[in-house]
N, C-alpha and C positions, 0 to 999 in steps of 0.2 A: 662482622668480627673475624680477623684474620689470624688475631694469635688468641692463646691461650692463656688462663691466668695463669699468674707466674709459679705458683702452688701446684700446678696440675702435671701430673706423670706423664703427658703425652709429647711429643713432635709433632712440629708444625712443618710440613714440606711446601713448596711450591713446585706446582709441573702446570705448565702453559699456560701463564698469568692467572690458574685458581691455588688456593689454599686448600691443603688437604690434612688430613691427622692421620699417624699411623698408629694402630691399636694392634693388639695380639689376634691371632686371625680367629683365637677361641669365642673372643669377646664382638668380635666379625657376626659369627654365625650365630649365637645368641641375638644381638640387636638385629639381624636378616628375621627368623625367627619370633623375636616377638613384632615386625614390622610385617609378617605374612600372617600372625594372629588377629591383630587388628583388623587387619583387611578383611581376614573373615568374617569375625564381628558386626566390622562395617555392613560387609554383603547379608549377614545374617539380620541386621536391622534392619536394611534395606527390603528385602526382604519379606519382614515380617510386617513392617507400612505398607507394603504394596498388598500382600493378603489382607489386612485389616480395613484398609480399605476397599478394596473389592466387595467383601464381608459388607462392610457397612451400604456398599451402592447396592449389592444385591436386597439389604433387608428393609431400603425406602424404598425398592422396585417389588416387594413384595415375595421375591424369589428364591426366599432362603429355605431349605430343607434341612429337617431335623433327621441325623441319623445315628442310631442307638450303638452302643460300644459292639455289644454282639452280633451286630448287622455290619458295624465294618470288618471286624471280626472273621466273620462268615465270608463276607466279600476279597476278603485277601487269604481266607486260607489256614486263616488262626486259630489253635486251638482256643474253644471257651476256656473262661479262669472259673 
């Protein structure tokens, strides 16, 4: 789709046989913005399948260790609560 509905507030340019919209450069950095939240999200699921399954190979390999709040706690430096 190369133009816009005939309703819509925007311009429709052409520069080097593509179609382009020109929007306010505020409205720019917003859709930038929620397209690099996404991405995180994505990486952030990404992510957290890749641990979950790790998680799960380890615990048919039998090699899961259970470690107590206070124990990692201790191991990083934390005050007890």
């Amino acid at each position: 789709m190369t133009e816009l509905p005939a309703d819509d507030q925007y311009e429709v340019i052409h520069l080097g046989g593509e179609a382009a919209v020109v929007v306010p450069l505020e409205e720019y950095r917003r859709l930038r913005e929620l397209e690099r939240r996404a991405r995180l999200s994505e990486q952030a699921d990404a992510d957290e399948a890749a641990a979950l399954a790790e998680y799960r190979a380890q615990q048919e390999a039998g090699t899961v260790a259970a470690v107590s709040q206070a124990e990692v706690r201790r191991r990083f430096g934390l005050m007890a609560r």
